[in-house]
PQR file of N, CA, C, O and H, with PARSE charges and radii, in Angstrom:
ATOM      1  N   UNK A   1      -1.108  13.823   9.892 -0.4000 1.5000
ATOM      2  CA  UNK A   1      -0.044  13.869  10.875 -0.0000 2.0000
ATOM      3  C   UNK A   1       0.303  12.442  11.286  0.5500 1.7000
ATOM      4  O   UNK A   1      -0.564  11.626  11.601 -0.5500 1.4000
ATOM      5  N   UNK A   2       1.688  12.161  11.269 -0.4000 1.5000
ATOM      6  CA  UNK A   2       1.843  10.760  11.518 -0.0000 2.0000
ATOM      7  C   UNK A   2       1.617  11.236  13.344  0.5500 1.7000
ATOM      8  O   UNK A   2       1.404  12.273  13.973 -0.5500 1.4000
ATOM      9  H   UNK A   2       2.392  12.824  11.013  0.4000 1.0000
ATOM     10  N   UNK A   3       1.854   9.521  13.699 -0.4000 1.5000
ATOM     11  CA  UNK A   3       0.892   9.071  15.040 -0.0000 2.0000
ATOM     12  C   UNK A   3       2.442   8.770  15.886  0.5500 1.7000
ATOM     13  O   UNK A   3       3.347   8.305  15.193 -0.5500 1.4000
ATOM     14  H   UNK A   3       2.028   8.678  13.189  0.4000 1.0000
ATOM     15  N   UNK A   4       2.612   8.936  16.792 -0.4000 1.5000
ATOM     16  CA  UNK A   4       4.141   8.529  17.096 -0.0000 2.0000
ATOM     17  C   UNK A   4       3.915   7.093  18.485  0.5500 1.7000
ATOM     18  O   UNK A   4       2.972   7.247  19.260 -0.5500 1.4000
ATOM     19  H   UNK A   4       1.877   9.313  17.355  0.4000 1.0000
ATOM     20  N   UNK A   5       4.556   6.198  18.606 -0.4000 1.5000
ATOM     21  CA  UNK A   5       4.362   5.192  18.826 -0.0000 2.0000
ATOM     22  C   UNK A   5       4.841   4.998  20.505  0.5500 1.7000
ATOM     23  O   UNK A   5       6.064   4.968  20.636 -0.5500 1.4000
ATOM     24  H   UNK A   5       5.322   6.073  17.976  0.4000 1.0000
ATOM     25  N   UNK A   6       4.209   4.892  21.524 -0.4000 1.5000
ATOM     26  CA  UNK A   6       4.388   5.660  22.553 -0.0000 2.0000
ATOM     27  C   UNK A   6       4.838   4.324  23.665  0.5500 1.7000
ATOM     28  O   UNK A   6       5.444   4.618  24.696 -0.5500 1.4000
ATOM     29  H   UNK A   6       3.215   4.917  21.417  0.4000 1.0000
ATOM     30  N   UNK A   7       4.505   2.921  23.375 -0.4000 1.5000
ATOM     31  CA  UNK A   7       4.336   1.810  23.875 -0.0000 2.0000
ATOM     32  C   UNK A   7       4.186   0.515  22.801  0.5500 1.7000
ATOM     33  O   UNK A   7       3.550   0.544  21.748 -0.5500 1.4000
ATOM     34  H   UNK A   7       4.013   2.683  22.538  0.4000 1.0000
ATOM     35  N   UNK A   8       4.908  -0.578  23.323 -0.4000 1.5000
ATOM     36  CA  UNK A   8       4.568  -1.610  22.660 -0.0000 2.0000
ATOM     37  C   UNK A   8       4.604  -2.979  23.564  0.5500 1.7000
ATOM     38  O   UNK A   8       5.645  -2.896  24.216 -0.5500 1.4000
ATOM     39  H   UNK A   8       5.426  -0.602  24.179  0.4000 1.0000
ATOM     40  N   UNK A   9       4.033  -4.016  23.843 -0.4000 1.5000
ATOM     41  CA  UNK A   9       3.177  -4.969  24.577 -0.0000 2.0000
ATOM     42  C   UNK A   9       2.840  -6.084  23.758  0.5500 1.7000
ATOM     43  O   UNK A   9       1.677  -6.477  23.665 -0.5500 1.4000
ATOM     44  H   UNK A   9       3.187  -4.083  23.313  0.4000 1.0000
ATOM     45  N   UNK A  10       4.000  -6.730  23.028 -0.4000 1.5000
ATOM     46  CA  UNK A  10       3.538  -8.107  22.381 -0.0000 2.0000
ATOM     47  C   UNK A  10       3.315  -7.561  21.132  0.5500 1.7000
ATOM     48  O   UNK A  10       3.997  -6.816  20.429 -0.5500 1.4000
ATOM     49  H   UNK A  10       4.944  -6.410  23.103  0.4000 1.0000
ATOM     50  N   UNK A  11       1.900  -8.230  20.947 -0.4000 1.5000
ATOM     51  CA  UNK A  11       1.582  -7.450  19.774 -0.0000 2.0000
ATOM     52  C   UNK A  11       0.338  -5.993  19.897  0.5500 1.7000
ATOM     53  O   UNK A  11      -0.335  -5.500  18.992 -0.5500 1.4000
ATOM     54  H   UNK A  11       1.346  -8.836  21.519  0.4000 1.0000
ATOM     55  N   UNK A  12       0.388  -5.710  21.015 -0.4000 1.5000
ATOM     56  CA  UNK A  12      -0.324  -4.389  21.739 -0.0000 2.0000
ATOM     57  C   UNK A  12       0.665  -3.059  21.066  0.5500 1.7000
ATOM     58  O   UNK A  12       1.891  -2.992  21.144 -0.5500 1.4000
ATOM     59  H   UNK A  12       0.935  -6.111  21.750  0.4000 1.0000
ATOM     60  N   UNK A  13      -0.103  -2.222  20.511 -0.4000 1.5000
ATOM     61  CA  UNK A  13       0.632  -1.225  20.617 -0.0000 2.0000
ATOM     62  C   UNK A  13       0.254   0.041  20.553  0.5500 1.7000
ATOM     63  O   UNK A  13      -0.558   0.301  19.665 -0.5500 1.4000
ATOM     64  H   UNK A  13      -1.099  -2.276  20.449  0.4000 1.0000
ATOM     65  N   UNK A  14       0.672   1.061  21.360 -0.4000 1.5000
ATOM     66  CA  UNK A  14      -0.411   2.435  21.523 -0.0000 2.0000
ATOM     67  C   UNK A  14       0.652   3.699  20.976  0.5500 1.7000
ATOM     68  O   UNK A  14       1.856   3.836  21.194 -0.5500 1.4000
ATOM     69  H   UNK A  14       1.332   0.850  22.082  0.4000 1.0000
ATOM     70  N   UNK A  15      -0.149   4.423  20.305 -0.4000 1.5000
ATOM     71  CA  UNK A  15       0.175   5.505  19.684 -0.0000 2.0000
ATOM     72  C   UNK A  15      -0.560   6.619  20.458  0.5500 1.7000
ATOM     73  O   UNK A  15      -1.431   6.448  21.311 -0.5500 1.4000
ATOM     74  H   UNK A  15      -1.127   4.312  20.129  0.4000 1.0000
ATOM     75  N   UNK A  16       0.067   8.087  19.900 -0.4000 1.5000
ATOM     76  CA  UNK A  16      -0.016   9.304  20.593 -0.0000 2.0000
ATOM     77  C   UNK A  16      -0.302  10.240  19.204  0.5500 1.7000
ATOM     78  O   UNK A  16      -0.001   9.995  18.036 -0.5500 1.4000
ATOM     79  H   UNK A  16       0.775   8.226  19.206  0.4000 1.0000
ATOM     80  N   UNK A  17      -0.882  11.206  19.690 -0.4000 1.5000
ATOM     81  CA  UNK A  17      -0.393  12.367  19.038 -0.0000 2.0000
ATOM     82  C   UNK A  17      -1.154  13.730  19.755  0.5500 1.7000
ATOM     83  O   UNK A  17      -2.142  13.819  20.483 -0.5500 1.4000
ATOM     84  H   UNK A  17      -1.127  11.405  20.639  0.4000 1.0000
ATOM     85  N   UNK A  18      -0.428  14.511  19.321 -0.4000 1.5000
ATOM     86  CA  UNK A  18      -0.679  15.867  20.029 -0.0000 2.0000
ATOM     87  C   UNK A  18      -1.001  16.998  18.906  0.5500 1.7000
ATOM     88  O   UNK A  18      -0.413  17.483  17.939 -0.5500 1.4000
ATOM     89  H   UNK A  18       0.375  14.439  18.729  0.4000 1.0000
ATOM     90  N   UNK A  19      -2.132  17.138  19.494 -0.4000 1.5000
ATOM     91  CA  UNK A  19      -2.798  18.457  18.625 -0.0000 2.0000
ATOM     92  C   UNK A  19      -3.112  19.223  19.241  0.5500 1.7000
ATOM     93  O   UNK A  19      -3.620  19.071  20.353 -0.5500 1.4000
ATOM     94  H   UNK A  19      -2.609  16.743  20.279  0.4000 1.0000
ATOM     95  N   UNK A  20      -2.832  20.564  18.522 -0.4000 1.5000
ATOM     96  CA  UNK A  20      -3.422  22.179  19.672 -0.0000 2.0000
ATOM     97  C   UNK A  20      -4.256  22.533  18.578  0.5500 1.7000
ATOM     98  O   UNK A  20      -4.148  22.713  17.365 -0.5500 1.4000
ATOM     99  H   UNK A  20      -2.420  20.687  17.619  0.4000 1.0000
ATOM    100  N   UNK A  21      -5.112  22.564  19.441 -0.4000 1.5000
ATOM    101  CA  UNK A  21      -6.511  23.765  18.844 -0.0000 2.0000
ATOM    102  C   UNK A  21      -6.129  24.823  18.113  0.5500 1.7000
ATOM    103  O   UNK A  21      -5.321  25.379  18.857 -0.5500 1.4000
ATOM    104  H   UNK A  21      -5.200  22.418  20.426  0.4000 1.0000
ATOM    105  N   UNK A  22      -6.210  25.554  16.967 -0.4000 1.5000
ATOM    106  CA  UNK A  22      -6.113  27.238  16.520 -0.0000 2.0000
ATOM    107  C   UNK A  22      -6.863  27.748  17.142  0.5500 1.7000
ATOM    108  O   UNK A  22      -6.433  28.706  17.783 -0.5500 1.4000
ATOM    109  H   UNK A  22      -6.867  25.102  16.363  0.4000 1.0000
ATOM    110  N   UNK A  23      -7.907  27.504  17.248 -0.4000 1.5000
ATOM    111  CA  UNK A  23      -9.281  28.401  17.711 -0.0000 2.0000
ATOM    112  C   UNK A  23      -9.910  27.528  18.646  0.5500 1.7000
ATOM    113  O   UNK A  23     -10.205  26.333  18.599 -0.5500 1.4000
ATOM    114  H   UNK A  23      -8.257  26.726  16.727  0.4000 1.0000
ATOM    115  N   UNK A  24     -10.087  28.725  19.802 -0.4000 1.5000
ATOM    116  CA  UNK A  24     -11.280  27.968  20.835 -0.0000 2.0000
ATOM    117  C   UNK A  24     -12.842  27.575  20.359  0.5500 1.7000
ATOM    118  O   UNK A  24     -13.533  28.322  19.666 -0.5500 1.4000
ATOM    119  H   UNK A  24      -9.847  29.695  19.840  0.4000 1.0000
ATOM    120  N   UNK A  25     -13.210  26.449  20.790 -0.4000 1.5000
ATOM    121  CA  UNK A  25     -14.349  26.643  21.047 -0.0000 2.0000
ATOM    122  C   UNK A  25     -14.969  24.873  20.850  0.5500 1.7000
ATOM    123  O   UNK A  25     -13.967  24.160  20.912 -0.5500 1.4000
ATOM    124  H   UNK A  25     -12.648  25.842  21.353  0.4000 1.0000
ATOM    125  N   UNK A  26     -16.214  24.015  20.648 -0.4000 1.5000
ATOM    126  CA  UNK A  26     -16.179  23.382  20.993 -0.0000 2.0000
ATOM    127  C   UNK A  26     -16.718  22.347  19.140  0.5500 1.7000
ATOM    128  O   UNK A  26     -17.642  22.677  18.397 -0.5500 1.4000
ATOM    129  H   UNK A  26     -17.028  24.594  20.597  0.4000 1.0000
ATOM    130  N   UNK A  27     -15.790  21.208  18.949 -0.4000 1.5000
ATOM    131  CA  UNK A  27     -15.688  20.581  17.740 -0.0000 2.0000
ATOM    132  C   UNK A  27     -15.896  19.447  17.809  0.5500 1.7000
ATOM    133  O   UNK A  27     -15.542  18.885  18.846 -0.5500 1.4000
ATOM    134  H   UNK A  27     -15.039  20.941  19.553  0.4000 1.0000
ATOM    135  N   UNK A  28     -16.389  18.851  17.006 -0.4000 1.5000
ATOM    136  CA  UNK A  28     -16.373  17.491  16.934 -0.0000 2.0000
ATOM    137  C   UNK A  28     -15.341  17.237  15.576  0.5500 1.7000
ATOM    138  O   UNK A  28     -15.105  17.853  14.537 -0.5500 1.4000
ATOM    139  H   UNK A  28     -16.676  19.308  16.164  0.4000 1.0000
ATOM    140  N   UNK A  29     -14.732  15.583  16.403 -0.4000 1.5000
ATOM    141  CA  UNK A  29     -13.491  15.118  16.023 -0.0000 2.0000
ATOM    142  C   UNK A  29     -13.505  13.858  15.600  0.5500 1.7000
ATOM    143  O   UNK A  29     -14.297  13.086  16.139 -0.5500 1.4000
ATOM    144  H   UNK A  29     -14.923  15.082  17.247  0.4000 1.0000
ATOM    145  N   UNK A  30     -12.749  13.450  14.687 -0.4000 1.5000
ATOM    146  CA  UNK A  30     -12.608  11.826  14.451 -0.0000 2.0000
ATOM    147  C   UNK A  30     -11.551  11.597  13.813  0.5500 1.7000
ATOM    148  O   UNK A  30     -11.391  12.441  12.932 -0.5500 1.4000
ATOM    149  H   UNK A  30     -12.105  14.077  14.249  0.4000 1.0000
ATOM    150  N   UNK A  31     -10.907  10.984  13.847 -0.4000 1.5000
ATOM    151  CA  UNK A  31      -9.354  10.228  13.715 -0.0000 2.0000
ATOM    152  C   UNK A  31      -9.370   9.566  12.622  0.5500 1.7000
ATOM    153  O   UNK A  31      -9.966   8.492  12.711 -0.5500 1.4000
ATOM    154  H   UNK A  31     -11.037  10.298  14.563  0.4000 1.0000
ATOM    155  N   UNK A  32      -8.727   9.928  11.144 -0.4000 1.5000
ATOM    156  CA  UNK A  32      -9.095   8.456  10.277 -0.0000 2.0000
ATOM    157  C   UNK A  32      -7.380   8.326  10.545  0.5500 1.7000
ATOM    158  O   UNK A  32      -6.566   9.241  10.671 -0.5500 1.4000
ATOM    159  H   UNK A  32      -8.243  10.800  11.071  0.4000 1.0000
ATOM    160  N   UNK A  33      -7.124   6.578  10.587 -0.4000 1.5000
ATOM    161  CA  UNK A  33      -5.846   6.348  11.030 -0.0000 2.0000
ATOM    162  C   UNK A  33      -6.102   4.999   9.628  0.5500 1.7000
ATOM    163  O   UNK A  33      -6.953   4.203   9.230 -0.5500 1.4000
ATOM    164  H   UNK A  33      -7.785   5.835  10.484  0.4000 1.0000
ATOM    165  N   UNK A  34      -4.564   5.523   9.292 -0.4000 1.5000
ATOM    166  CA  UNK A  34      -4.203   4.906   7.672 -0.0000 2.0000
ATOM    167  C   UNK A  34      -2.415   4.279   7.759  0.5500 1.7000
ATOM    168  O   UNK A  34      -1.364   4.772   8.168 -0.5500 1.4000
ATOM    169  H   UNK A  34      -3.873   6.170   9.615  0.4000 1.0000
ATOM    170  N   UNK A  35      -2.742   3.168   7.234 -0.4000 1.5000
ATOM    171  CA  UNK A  35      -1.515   2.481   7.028 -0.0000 2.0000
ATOM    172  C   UNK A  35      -0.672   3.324   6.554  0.5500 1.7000
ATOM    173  O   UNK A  35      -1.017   4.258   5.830 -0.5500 1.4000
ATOM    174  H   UNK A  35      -3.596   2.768   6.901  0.4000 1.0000
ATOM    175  N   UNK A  36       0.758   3.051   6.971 -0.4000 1.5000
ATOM    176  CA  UNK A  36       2.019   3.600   5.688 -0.0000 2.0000
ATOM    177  C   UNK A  36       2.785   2.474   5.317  0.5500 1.7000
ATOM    178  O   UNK A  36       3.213   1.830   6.276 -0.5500 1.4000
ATOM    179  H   UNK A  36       1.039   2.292   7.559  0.4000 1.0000
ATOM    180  N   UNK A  37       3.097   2.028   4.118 -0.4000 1.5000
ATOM    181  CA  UNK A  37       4.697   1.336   4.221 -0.0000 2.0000
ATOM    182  C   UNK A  37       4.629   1.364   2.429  0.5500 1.7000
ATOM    183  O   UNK A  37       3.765   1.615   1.589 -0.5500 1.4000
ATOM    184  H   UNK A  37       2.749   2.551   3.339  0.4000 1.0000
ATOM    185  N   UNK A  38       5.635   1.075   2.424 -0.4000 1.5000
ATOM    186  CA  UNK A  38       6.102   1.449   1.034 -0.0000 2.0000
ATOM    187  C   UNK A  38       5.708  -0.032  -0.079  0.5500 1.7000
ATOM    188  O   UNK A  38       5.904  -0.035  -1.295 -0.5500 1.4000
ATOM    189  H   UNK A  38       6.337   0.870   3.107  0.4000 1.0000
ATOM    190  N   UNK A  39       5.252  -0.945   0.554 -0.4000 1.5000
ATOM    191  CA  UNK A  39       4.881  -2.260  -0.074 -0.0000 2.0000
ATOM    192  C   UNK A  39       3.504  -2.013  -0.510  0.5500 1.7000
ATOM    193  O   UNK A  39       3.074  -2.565  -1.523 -0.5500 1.4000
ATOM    194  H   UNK A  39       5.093  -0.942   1.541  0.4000 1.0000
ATOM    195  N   UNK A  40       2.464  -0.858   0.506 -0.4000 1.5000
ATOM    196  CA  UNK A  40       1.225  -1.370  -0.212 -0.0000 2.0000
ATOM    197  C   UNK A  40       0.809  -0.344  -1.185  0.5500 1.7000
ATOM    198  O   UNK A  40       0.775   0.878  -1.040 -0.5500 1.4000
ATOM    199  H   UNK A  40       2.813  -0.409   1.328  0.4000 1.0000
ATOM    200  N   UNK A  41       0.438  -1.216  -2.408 -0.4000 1.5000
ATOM    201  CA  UNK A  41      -0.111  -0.845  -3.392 -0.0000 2.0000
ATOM    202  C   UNK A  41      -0.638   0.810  -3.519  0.5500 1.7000
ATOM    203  O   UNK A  41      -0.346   1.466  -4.519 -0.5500 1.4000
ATOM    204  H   UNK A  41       0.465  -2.209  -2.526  0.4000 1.0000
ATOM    205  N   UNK A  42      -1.299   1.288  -2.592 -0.4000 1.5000
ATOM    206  CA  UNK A  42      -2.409   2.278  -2.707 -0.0000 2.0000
ATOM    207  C   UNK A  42      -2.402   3.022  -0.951  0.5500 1.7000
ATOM    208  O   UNK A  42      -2.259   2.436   0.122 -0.5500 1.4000
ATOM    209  H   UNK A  42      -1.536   0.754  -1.780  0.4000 1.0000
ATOM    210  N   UNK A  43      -2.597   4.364  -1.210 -0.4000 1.5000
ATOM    211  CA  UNK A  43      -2.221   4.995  -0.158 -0.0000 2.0000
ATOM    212  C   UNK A  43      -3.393   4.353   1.173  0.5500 1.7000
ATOM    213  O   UNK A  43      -3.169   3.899   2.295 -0.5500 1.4000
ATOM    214  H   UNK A  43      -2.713   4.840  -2.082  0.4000 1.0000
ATOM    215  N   UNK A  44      -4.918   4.629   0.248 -0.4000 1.5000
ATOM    216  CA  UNK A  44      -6.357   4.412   0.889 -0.0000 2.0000
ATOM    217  C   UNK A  44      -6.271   2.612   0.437  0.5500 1.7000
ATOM    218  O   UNK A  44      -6.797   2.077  -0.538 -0.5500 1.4000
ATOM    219  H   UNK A  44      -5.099   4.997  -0.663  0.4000 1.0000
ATOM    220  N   UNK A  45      -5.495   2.025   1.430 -0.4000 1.5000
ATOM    221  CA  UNK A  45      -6.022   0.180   1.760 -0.0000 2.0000
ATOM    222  C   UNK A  45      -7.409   0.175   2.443  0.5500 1.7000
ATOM    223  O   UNK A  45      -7.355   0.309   3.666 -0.5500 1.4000
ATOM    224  H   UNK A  45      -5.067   2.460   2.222  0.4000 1.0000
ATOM    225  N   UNK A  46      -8.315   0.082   2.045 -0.4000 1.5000
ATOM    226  CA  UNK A  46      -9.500   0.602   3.016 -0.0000 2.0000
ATOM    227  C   UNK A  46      -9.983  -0.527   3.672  0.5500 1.7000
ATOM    228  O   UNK A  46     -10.993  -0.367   4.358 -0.5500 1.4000
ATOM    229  H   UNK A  46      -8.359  -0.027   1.052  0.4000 1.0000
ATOM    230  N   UNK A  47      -9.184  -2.283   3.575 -0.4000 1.5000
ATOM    231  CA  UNK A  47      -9.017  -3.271   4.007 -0.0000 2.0000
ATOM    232  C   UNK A  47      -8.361  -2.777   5.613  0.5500 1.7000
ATOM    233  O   UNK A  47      -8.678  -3.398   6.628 -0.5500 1.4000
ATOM    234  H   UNK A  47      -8.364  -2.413   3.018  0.4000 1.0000
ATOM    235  N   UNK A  48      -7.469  -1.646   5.644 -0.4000 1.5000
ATOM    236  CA  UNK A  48      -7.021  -1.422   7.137 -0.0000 2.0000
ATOM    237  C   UNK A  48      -7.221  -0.076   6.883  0.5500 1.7000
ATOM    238  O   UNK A  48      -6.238   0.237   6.210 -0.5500 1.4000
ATOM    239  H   UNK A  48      -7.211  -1.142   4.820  0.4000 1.0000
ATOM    240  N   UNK A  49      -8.102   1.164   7.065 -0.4000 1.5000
ATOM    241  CA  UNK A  49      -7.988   1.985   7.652 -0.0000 2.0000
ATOM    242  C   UNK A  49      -9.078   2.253   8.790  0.5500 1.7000
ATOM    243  O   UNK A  49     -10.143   1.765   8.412 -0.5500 1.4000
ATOM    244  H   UNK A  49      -8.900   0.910   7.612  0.4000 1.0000
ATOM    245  N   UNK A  50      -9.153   2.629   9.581 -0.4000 1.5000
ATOM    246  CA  UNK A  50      -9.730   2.852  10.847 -0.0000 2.0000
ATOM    247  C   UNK A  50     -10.227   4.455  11.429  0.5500 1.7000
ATOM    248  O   UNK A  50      -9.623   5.402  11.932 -0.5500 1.4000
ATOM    249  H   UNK A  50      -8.288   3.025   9.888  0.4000 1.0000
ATOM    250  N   UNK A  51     -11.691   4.172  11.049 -0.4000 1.5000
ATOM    251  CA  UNK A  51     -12.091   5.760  12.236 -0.0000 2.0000
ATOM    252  C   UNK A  51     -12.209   5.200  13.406  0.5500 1.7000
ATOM    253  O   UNK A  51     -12.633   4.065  13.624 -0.5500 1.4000
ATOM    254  H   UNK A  51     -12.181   3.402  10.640  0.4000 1.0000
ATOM    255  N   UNK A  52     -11.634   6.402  14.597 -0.4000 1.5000
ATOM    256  CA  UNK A  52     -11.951   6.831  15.699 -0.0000 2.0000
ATOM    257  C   UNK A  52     -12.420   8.157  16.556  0.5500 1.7000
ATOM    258  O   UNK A  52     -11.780   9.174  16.820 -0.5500 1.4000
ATOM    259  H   UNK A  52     -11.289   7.324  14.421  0.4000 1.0000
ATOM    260  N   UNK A  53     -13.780   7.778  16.897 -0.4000 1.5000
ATOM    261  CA  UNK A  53     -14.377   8.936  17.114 -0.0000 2.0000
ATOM    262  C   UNK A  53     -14.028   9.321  18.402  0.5500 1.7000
ATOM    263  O   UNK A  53     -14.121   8.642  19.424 -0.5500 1.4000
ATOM    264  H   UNK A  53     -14.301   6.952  16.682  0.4000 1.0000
ATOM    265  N   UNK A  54     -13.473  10.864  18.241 -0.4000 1.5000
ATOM    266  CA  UNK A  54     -13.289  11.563  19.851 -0.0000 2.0000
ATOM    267  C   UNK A  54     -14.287  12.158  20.423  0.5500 1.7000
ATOM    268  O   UNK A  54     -14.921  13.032  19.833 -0.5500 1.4000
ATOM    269  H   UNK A  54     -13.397  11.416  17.410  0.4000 1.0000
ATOM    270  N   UNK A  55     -14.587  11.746  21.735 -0.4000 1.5000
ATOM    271  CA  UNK A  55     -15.325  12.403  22.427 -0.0000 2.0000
ATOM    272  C   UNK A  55     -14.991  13.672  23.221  0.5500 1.7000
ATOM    273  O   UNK A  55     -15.863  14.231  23.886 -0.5500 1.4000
ATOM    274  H   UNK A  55     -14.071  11.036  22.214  0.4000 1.0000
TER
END
């Protein structure tokens, strides 16, 4: 799911996204957040991709 871009601050910039649960109950989560642009080579740059773990 792309990340939609909610704020920007120089070179600060914060993204959003909104996800609903299908099913209740309690999950553990982590974010892999991956470049897009049409210049780089390879989808997985693993030079910039980034986990973030939700608590």
């Amino acid at each position: 799911m792309p990340l939609k871009l909610v704020e920007r601050d120089g070179s600060r910039e914060v993204y959003e996204l909104r996800f609903k649960q299908a099913r209740p109950g309690h999950y553990k989560r982590a974010l892999r957040i991956v470049p897009t642009h049409p210049e780089l080579p390879h989808r997985m740059d693993f030079a910039l991709v980034r986990w973030v773990a939700l608590q």
